[in-house]
Every structure is written in C-alpha cells, then in structure tokens.
C-alpha positions in Angstrom: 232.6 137.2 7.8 231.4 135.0 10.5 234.2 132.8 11.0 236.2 135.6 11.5 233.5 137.6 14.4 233.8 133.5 15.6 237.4 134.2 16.4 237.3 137.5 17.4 234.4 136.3 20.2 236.7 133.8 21.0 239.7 136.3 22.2 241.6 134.6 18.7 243.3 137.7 16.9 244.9 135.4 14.6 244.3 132.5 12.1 246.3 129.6 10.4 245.9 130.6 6.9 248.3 129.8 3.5 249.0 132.3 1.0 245.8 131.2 -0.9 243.6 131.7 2.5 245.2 134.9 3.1 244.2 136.7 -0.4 240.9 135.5 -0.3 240.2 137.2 3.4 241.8 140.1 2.7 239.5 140.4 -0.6 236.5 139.2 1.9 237.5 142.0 4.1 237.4 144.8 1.7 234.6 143.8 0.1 232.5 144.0 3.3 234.0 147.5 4.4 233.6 149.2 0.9 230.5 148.7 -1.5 232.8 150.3 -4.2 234.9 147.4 -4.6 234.3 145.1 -7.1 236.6 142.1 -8.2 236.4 140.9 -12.0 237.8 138.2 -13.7 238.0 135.1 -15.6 236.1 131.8 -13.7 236.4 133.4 -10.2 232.8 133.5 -9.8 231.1 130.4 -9.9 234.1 128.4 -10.2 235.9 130.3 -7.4 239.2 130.9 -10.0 241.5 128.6 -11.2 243.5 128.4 -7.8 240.0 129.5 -5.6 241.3 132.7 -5.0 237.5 133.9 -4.8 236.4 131.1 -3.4 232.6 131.7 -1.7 232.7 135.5 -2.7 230.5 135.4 -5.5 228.1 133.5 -3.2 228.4 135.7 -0.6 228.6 139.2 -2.8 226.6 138.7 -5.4 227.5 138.6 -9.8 227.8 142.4 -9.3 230.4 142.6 -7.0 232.1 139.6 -8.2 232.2 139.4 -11.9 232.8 136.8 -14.0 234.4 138.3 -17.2 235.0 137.6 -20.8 238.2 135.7 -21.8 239.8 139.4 -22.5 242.7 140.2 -20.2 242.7 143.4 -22.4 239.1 144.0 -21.6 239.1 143.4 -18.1 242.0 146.2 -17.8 239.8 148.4 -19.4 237.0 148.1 -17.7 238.8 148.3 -14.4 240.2 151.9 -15.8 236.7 152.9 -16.1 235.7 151.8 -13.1 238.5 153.0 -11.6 238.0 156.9 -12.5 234.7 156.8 -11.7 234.6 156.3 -8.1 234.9 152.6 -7.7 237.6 150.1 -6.4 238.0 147.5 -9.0 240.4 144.4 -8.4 241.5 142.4 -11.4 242.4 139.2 -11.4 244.2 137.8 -14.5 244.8 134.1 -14.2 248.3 133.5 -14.6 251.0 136.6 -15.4 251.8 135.0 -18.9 248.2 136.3 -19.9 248.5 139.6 -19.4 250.6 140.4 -22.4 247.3 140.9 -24.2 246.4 143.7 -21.6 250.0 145.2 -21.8 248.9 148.3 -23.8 246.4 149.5 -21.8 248.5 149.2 -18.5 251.1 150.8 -19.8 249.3 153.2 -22.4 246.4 154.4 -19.8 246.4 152.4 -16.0 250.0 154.3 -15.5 249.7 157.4 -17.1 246.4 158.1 -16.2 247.4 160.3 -12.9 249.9 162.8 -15.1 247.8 163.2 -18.0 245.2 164.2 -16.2 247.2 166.2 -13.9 246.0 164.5 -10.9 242.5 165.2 -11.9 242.1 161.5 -12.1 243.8 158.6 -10.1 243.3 154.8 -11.0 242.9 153.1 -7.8 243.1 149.5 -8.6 244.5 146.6 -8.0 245.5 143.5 -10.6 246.4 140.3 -8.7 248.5 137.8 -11.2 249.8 134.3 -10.2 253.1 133.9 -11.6 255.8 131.9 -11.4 257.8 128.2 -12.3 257.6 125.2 -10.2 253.5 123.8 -10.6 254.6 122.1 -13.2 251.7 124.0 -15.3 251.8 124.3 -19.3 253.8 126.8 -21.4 253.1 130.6 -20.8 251.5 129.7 -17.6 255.1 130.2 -15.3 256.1 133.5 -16.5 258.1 135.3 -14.5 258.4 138.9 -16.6 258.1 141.6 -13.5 260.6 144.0 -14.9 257.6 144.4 -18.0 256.3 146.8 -14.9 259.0 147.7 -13.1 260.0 149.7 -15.9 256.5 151.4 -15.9 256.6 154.7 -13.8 253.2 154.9 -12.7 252.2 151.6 -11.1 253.8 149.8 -8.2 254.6 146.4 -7.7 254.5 143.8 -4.9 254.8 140.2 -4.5 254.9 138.8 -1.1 256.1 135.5 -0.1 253.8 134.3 3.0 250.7 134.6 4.0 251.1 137.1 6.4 252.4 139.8 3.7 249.6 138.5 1.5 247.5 139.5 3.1 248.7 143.0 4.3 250.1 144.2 1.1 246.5 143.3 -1.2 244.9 145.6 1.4 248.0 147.8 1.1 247.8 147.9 -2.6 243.9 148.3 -2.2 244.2 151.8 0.0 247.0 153.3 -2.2 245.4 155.9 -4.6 247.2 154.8 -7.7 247.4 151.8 -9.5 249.2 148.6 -7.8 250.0 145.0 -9.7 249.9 142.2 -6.9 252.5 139.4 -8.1 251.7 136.0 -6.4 254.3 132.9 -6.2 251.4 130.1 -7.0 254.7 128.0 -6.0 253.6 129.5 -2.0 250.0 129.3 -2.6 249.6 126.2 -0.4 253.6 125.8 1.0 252.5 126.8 4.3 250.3 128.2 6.8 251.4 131.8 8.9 249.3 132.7 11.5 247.4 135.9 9.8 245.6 138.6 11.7 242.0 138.4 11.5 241.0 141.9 11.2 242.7 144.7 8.8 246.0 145.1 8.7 248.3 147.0 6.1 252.1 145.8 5.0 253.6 148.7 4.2 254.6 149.4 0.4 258.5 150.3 -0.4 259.2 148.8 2.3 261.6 145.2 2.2 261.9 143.2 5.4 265.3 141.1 7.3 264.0 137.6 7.4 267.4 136.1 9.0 270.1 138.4 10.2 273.5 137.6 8.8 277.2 139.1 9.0 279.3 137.8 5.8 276.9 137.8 2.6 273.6 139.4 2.2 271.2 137.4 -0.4 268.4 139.4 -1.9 265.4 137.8 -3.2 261.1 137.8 -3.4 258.3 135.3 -3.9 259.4 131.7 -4.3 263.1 132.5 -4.1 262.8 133.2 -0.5 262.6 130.0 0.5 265.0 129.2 -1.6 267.5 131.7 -0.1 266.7 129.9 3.8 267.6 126.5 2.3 271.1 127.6 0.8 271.7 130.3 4.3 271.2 127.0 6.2 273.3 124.7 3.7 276.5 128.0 4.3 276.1 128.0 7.7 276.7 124.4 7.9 280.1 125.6 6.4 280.7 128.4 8.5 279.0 131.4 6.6 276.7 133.4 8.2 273.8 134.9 5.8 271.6 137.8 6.0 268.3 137.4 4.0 266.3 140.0 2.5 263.1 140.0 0.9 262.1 143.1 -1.4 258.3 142.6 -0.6 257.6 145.5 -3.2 259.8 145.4 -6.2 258.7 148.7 -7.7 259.6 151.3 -5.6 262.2 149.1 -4.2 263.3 149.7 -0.7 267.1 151.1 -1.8 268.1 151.9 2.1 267.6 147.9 3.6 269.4 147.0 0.4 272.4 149.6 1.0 272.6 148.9 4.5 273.0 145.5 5.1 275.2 144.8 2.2 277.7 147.6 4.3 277.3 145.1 7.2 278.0 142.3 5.1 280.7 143.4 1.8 279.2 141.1 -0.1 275.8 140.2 -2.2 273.8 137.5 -4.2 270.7 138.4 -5.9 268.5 135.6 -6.4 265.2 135.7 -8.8 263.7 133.1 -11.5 263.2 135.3 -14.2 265.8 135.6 -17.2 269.2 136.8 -16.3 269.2 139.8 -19.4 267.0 142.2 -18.2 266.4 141.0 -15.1 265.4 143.0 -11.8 268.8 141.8 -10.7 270.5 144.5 -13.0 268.8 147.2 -11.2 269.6 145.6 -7.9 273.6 145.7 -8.8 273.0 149.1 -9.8 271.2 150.1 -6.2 274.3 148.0 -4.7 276.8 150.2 -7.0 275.0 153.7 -6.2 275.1 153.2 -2.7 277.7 150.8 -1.0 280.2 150.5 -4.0 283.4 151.1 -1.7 282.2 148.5 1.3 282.0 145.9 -1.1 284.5 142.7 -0.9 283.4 141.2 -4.3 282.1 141.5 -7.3 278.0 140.8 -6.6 276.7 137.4 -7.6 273.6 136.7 -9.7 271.6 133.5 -9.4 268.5 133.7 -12.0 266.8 132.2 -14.5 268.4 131.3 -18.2 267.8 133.3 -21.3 265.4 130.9 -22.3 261.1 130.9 -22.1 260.4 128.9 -19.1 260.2 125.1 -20.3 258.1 122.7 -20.4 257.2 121.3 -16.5 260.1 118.0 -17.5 262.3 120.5 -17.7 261.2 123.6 -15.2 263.3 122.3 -12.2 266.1 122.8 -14.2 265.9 126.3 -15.2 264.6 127.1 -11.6 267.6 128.6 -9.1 267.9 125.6 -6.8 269.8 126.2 -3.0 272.8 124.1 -4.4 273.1 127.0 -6.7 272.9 129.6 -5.2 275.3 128.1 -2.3 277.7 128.1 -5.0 277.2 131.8 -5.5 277.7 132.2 -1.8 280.8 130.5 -2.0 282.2 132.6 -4.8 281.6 136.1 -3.3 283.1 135.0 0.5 285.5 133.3 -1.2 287.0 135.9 -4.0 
C-alpha cells in the first residue's frame, strides 16, 4: 500500500498500470480492507503465479491469506465453497481457463446452486479469476476460450474486461457482489498497454456493456482481446467510408441486452466478433438478443466473425484460427453491403 498513499500524498488520483498491474492492485486493495479475503491458488505465492498476478502479496499478506494450493482445480473450487459459506471472501485463481474443466462439477453442481438450494440461507461470495484466451503462443489446452461452459450456468455471472481500467473495477465489482462471479482475463491484454487506473476503490458496474467508438452504419460487438481487434477493422472501414460503432459486453453473463438493442436500431446492421468456436458460441445468443429486440430495424442478416470448430491449435497455427481485422472488415463489408 505505500506506493499507492505515495500517490495519493502527491495529489496523483491515478496510475499507469496494464491489465496485469491492475488485477494485482485491485487484489492488494481488498485484501487490506477485508481480513476475510483470502486468494488461493496454484504457484501464486512464492512464485507470484504464472503471469505474477499475485506478485508481492504473499510477502506482504502472509501463507494464510495467500495460499499456495495443491495442483487440484477441483479442490481449490471446493475449498473456496467452504470458505465461501462460512463467512469468508475467497478468490480463486486457476491458471489458465483450459484447467478448470477438472473443477467443472463443482461449479456447476454446488458454487451456482448453492443460493436456491439453500433458499438464500447461504450465498457463495467468491470470485475465480481465469486467464484465457489464443494469441501467447502458449501450449495446447492453455488458450481456451470456452465462456458459454458458464454462460449457460444460472447462478454465476461472468465478466472479462479488456483494459486495465475495467480490470480493475469489475474484480472489485465481482468481489462486492453476494454471489458467485468467474473473472475471464484476455492474457493476450495482460501487458498490451497501460490505462491510467484509479488509485483508490472503484467499482465497474456488472451487466453493464460500454460504447468504446460511436458509429452510425454497423455496430460490432465484441469482449477481451477482440476489442482491439474490432478498433483495427473500424479504422481499416472508415478508411472506406463506413462508420462503426463498437461495443464491448464487459460482462457476458447477464449481458447488457438494452446497449445491444439500441445501437444496432441506430445502426441496422451487426457483426459479432469472439475467438471461441462458432457452434455454440456466445454469438448465438447475441443474434438471438439482436432478433428479440431490434428484428424489424435491421438492414441485414447479422454477421459472425469467430473461431473454427476446431480445439485451438498449436501456437504455428493459432494466428490462423484467431479473427484477424482483415476478417472481420470483410464481415463489415458484407452486412453494409447486402
């Protein structure tokens, strides 16, 4: 904490952080306000985890506040249920998303159901931060991009910001709210950039999506690493005269249905953009949102850019599978085009 009293003594309200920087003060932060958080993991005590997420907080904390856990995604799930019931604020980290399957059952079997069996008796207040994503160039099952796994799972929300800024504000977000949040971050944004980042607390608010470039002919819808994606092909269109609005979902479960509806009104025209599979993608429930509520505004049918119905390959082969800007400008192209 006293780099950040520094900057507050010297009238700074803000600090340069990335992505990275961001998650690891806003877990600093919490874990000086609240003795009942604890953070458990795999390697992100000592060793600060595998992308130093937890950097100095083990130091800092202590081994019982910061735990170093078994290899057992499963059992540090479980323990974080436990933990969770009984008064305490657990936060799990599992090291990348494809390493979580293993913990599957008990999400889905206790962490979400926990609040109606009991009847609200019992609430699971934690948090479970997972890296996932394609473009590290990291080893198979490590670039996983599965979010609909939870999506689907009434009973735990889901975020995944895409700058440090929101990093930061949705963990603590995620941290506050009384049920059970999974925190998905691009490691492809981990160290993109730097975003000035409010020193103190600050909350982004879940459910909600944000306007990150206002447009007037296509809307493009996207999260995580595909935002920046979506600015490189908005700038590649408007160099051929077509004006893009951008969104970015923020949380993906509840998704925000009205900033969705109401700029693809303004626009008549959408391209959903995520790196996960096509089939069974959060894209299909994004075309159904768009369907639902501005079916009759629409110019074109709504374009896709995603993923291939294949495991993500090999790092040779990753940039190929990846949606790239050319691609999706192509998509843009089709709808304003039809």
């Amino acid at each position: 904490m006293a780099q950040i009293k520094e900057s507050i003594t010297n009238n700074e309200t803000t600090k340069q952080l990335t992505l990275i920087q961001a998650i690891n003060d806003g877990m600093r932060l919490l874990l000086e306000e609240d003795d009942r958080t604890i953070i458990l993991g795999e390697d992100i005590g000592k060793n600060g985890g595998v992308f130093r997420a937890t950097e100095g907080l083990q130091e800092t904390f202590g081994g019982d506040r910061v735990v170093d856990t078994p290899l057992s995604e499963a059992g540090i799930i479980g323990t974080s249920i436990g933990l969770a019931v009984n008064g305490f604020r657990p936060i799990a980290e599992i090291q990348f998303l494809g390493f979580i399957y293993p913990a599957y059952e008990q999400i889905m079997t206790h962490v979400s159901r926990i609040r109606m069996r009991s009847m609200s008796r019992f609430t699971v207040p934690m948090v479970i931060r997972a890296p996932y994503g394609a473009g590290i160039r990291a080893p198979e099952i490590h670039s996983d991009s599965t979010e609909t796994l939870f999506t689907h799972m009434p009973g735990i929300k889901v975020v995944c910001p895409s700058n440090p800024y929101d990093a930061k504000g949705l963990l603590i977000a995620a941290m506050e709210d009384p049920d059970p949040v999974l925190v998905l971050e691009p490691m492809k944004n981990y160290r993109s950039k730097r975003d000035e980042v409010p020193v103190g607390k600050y909350t982004v608010e879940i459910g909600k999506g944000k306007i990150v470039r206002e447009g007037t002919d296509v809307t493009l819808i996207a999260w995580g690493a595909m935002i920046s994606i979506a600015e490189k092909a908005a700038k590649l269109a408007a160099q051929k005269g077509i004006s893009c609005e951008i969104i970015d979902l923020r949380t993906l479960y509840p998704i925000d249905r009205d900033i969705i509806a109401n700029s693809v009104k303004k626009t008549t025209r959408a391209v959903i953009i995520h790196e996960a599979q096509n089939t069974g993608g959060l894209g299909n429930d994004i075309v159904s949102i768009i369907n639902d509520t501005a079916f009759l505004y629409l110019r074109a049918p709504i374009e896709r850019i995603t993923g291939f119905d294949v495991p993500v390959p090999f790092f040779a082969l990753e940039e190929h599978y990846l949606p790239t800007a050319a691609r999706v400008v192509e998509g843009i192209e089709k709808v304003v085009h039809f």
